[in-house]
C-alpha positions as CSV (number, residue, x, y, z in Angstrom):
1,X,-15.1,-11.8,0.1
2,X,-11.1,-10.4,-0.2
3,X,-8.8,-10.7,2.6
4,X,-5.7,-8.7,2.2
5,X,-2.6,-9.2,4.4
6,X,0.3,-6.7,4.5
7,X,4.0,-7.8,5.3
8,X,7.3,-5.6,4.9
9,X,7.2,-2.7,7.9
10,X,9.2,-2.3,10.5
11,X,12.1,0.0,11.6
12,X,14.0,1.9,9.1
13,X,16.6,5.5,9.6
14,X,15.8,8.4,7.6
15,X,16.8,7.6,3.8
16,X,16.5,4.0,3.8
17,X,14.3,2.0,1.9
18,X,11.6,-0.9,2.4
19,X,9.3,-2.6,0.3
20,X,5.8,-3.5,1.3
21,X,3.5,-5.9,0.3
22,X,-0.1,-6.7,0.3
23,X,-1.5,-10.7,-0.7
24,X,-5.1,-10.5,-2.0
25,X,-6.9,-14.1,-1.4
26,X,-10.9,-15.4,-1.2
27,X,-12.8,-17.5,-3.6
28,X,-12.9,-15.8,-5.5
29,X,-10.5,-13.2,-5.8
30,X,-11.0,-10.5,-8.6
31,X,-9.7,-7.2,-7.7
32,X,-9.7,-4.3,-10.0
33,X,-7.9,-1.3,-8.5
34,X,-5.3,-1.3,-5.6
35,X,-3.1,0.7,-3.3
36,X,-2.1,1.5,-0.1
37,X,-2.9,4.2,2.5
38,X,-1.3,5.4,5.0
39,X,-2.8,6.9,8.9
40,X,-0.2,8.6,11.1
41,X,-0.5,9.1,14.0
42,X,-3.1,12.0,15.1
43,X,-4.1,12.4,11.2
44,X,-6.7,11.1,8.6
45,X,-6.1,8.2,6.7
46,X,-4.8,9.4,3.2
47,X,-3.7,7.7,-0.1
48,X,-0.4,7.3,-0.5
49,X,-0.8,5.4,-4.0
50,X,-2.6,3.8,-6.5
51,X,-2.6,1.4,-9.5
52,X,-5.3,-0.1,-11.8
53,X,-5.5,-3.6,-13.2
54,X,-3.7,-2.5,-16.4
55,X,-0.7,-0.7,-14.4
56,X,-1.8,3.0,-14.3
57,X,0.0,4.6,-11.5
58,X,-1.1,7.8,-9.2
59,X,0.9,8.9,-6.0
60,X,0.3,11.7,-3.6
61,X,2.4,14.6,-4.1
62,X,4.3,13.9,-1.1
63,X,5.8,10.5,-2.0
64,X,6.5,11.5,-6.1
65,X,10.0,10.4,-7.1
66,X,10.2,7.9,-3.8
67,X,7.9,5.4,-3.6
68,X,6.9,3.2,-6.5
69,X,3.7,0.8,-6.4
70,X,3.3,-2.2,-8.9
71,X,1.6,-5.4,-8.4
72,X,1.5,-8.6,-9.9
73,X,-1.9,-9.9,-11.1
74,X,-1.0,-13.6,-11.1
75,X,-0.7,-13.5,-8.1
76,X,-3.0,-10.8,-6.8
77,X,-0.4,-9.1,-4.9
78,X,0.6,-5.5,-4.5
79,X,3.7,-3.8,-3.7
80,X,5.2,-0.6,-2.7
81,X,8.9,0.0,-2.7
82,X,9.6,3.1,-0.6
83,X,13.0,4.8,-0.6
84,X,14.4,7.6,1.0
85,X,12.4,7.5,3.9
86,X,11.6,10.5,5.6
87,X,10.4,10.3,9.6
88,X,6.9,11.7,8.3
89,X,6.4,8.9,6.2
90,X,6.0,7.0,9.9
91,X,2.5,5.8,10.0
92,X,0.3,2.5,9.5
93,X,0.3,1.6,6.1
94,X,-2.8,-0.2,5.0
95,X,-3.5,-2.0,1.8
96,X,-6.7,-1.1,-0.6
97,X,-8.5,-3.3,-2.8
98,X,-11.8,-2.6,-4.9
99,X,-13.5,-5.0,-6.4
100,X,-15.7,-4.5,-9.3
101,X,-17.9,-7.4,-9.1
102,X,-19.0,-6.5,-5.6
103,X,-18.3,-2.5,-6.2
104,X,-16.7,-3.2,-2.6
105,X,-13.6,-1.9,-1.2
106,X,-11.6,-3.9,1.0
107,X,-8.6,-3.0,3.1
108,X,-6.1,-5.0,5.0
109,X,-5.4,-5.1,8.6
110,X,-2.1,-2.3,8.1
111,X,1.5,-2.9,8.5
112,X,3.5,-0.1,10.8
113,X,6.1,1.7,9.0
114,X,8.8,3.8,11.6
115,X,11.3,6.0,10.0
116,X,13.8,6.9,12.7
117,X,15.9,10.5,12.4
């Protein structure tokens, strides 16, 4: 089993930044691919962004020159560094985790992100 817990929303204006993380534990913990998701209000949950065990990268088209994902295996931990925030980036941002030995995806409880205009 993987828990994942998310830290780093909150309250942010229009063109500011924040940086969310996502801690992977369990016994044991081997995660292949990672990202985070986001669900707004009224909409499906989408993919916001992606990255593999060796650091391939994919973003949705909406978030492309903004937001950067990276994570550091050591310590099974993902990140997303968002920056100018738009108010339809508002939403619950939840972390992703597949794991290959149990072909299982797991996801994290979600962190809410709010982008005031």
């Amino acid at each position: 089993q993987v828990q994942l817990v998310e830290s780093g929303g909150g309250l942010v204006q229009a063109g500011g930044s924040l940086r969310l993380s996502c801690a992977a534990s369990g016994s044991p913990v081997r995660v292949n691919a990672m990202g985070w998701y986001r669900q707004a209000p009224g909409k499906q949950r989408e993919l916001v962004a992606g990255i593999t065990k060796s650091g391939i990268t994919n973003y949705a088209d909406s978030v492309k020159g903004r937001f950067a994902i990276s994570r550091d295996n050591a310590k099974n931990t993902v990140y997303l560094q968002m920056n100018s925030l738009k108010s339809e980036d508002t939403a619950v941002y939840y972390c992703n985790a597949y794991s290959l030995d149990s072909d299982m995806n797991y996801w994290g409880k979600g962190t809410l992100v709010t982008v005031s205009s």
